[in-house]
N, C-alpha and C positions, 0 to 999 in steps of 0.2 A: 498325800495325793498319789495318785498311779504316775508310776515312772517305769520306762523301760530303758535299759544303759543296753549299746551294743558293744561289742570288743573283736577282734581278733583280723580285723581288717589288715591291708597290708602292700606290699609290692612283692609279686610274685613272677615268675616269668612264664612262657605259656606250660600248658600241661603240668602245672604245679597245682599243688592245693592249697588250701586255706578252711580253715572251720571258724566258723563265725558263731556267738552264742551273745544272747540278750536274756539278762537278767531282771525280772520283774519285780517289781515291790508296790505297797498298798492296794493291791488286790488279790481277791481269792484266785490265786494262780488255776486252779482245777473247773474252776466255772467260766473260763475263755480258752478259745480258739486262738490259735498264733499265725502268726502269717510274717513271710519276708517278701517285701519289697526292694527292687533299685531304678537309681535314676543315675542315666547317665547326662551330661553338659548336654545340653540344647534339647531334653528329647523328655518326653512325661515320665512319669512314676509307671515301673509295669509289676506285674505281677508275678515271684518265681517264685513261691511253695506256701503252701499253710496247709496246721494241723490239727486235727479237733481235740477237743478240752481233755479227752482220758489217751489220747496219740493213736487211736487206731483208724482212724482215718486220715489219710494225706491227700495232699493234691500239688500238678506240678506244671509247669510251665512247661508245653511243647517243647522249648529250645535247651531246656536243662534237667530233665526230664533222663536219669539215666545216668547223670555227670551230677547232681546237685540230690542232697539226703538231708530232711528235714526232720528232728528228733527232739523231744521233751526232756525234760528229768523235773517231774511234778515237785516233788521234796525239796530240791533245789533252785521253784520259781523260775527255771531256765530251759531255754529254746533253742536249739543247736541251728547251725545249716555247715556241713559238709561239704566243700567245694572241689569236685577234682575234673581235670581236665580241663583247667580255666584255658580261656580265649580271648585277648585281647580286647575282643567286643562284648568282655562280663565285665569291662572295667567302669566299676558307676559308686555311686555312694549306696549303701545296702542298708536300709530301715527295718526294723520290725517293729511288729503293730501286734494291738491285742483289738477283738472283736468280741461288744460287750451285749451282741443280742445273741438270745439263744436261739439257735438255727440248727435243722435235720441235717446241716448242711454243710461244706465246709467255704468260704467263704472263696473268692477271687478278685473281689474287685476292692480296689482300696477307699473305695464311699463305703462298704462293707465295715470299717475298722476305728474304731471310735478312739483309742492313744497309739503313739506314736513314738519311738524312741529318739535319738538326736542321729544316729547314721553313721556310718562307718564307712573309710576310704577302702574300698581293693581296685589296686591296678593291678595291672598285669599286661606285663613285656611281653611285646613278640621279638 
């Protein structure tokens, strides 16, 4: 069955980084789109990057947009995200999803995203 594992979550304190990477399995890693999501305590799921099936297209969250790098390695079934210049208020659990319709497009919205990883903790200290 499709699995996605995330890792490299953390406590950082502000203007530090962090790279996050989810690694896929039981699917053709090259025929889906990836996408990171988080959710912080009391507030929805929002939207901060996804990238289309061969990486040349990305897409990003106004608010991280600049500070946040969302990167593939097809061979290796895995999904980077890049974190620098974290903010206190990036502190949430961070999902990535894979999106199993083919679309011109690269996805935003997380009814978009058909599996789901289990999520990974970053704080970050002010």
């Amino acid at each position: 069955q499709v699995q996605l594992v995330e890792s490299g979550g953390g406590l950082v304190e502000a203007g530090g980084s962090l790279r996050l990477s989810c690694v896929a399995s039981g699917l053709t890693f090259t025929r889906h789109a990836m996408g990171w999501f988080r959710q912080a305590p009391g507030k929805e799921r929002e939207f901060v990057a996804a990238i289309s099936r061969s990486g040349d297209k990305t897409e990003y969250s106004d608010s991280m947009k600049g500070r946040f790098t969302i990167s593939r390695d097809n061979p290796k079934n895995t999904v980077y995200l890049q974190m620098n210049s974290l903010k206190p208020e990036d502190t949430a659990v961070y999902y990535c999803a894979a999106d199993f319709n083919q679309r011109s497009y690269v996805a935003r919205s997380n009814f978009d995203y058909d599996y789901w990883g289990q999520g990974t903790q970053v704080t970050v200290s002010s």
